[in-house]
C-alpha positions as CSV (number, residue, x, y, z in Angstrom):
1,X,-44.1,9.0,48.0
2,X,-41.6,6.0,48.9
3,X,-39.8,5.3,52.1
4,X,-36.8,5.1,53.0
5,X,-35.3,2.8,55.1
6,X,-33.1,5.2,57.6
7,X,-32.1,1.9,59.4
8,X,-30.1,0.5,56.7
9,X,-26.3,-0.2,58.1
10,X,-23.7,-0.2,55.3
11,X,-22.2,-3.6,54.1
12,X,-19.1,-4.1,55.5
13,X,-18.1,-0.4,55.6
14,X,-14.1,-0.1,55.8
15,X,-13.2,-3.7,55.1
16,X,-9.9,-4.2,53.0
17,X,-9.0,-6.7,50.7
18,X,-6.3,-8.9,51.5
19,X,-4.1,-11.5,49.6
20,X,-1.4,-13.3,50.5
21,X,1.3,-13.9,47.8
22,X,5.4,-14.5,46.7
23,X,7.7,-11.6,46.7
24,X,9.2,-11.9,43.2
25,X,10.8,-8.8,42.5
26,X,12.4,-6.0,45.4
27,X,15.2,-4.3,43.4
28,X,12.6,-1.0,43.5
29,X,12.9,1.8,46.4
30,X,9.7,1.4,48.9
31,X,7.9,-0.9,46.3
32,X,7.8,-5.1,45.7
33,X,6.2,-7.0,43.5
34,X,4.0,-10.0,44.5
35,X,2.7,-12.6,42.7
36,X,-0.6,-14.1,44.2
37,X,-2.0,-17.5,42.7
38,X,-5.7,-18.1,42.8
39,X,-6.9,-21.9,42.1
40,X,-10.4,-22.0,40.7
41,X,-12.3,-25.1,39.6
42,X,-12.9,-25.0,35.8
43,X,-17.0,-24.3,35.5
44,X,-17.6,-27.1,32.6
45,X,-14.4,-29.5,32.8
46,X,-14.3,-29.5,36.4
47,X,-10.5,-29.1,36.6
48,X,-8.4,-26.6,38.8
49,X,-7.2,-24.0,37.1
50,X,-4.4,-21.4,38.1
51,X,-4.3,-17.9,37.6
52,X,-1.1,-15.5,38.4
53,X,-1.4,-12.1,39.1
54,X,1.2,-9.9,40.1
55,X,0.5,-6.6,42.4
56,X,2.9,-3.7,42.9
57,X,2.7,-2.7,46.4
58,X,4.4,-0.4,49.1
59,X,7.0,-1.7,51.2
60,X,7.8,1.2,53.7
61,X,11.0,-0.6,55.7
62,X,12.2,-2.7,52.7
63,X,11.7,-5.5,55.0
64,X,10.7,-8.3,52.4
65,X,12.6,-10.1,50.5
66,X,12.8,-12.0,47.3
67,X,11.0,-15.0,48.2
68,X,9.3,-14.4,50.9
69,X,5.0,-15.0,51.6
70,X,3.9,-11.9,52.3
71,X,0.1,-10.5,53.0
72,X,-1.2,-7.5,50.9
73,X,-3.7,-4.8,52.3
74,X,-6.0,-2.9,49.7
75,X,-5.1,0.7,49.9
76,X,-6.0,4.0,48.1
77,X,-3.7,4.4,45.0
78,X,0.0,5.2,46.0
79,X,0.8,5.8,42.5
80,X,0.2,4.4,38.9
81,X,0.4,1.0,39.2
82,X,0.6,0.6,43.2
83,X,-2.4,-0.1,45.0
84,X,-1.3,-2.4,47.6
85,X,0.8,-2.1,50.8
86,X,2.7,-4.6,52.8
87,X,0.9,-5.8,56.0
88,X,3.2,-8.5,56.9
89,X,5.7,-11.0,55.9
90,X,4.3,-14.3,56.9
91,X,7.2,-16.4,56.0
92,X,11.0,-15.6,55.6
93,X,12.8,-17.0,52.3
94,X,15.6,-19.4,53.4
95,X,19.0,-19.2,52.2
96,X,19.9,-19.9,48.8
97,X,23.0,-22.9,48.7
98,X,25.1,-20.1,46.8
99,X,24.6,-17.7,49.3
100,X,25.4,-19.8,52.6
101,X,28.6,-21.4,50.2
102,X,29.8,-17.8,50.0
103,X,29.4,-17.1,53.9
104,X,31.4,-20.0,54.8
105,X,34.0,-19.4,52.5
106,X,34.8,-15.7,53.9
C-alpha cells in the first residue's frame, strides 16, 4: 500500500495572475481592452522578440482611459471573452494637443 504525504501544502494556493498593459480601446460599457507586450529573447538567434496580446477585461467605474498603463488581475470568467479585471491604473494618459487646443479655445 503507498503513503501519502498528508503534509503536502498546495503551491501557491489563490495566487492571481497579473499583467500590466495599454488601454487601447474603452468605447464598451464596464469593459477595456488592453494590450500587454511581452519581450522574449529569441531561443536560436538570440534576438528580442515582441509579442502583443490584447485582454478584454472588467472595468467596474469606467475609470481608465484610452492610453492609460493599467494592471490586470486574473479572475473567473465574466463573460465570453473577459477574463480580466481592472486592479489599478498605474499611469494616467496625458492630454492630447487637440484636446488641450480645444479647451483653450472655449
Amino acid at each position: 500500500m503507498p503513503e501519502t504525504n498528508t503534509n503536502a501544502q498546495p503551491a501557491a494556493a489563490g495566487r492571481r495572475k497579473e499583467v500590466i498593459g495599454l488601454v487601447v480601446s474603452n468605447r464598451m460599457q464596464k469593459t477595456i481592452v488592453v494590450q500587454v507586450v511581452r519581450q522574449k529573447s529569441h531561443a536560436f538567434y538570440g534576438r528580442v522578440v515582441s509579442k502583443a496580446k490584447k485582454f478584454y477585461a472588467h472595468d467596474e467605474k469606467n475609470q481608465a482611459q484610452v492610453g492609460d498603463f493599467v494592471r490586470l488581475e486574473e479572475t473567473r470568467p465574466l463573460s465570453k471573452l473577459k477574463r480580466w479585471r481592472l486592479k489599478e491604473v498605474i499611469r494616467k494618459a496625458t492630454l492630447a494637443p487637440e484636446a488641450v487646443a480645444k479647451e483653450a479655445a472655449l
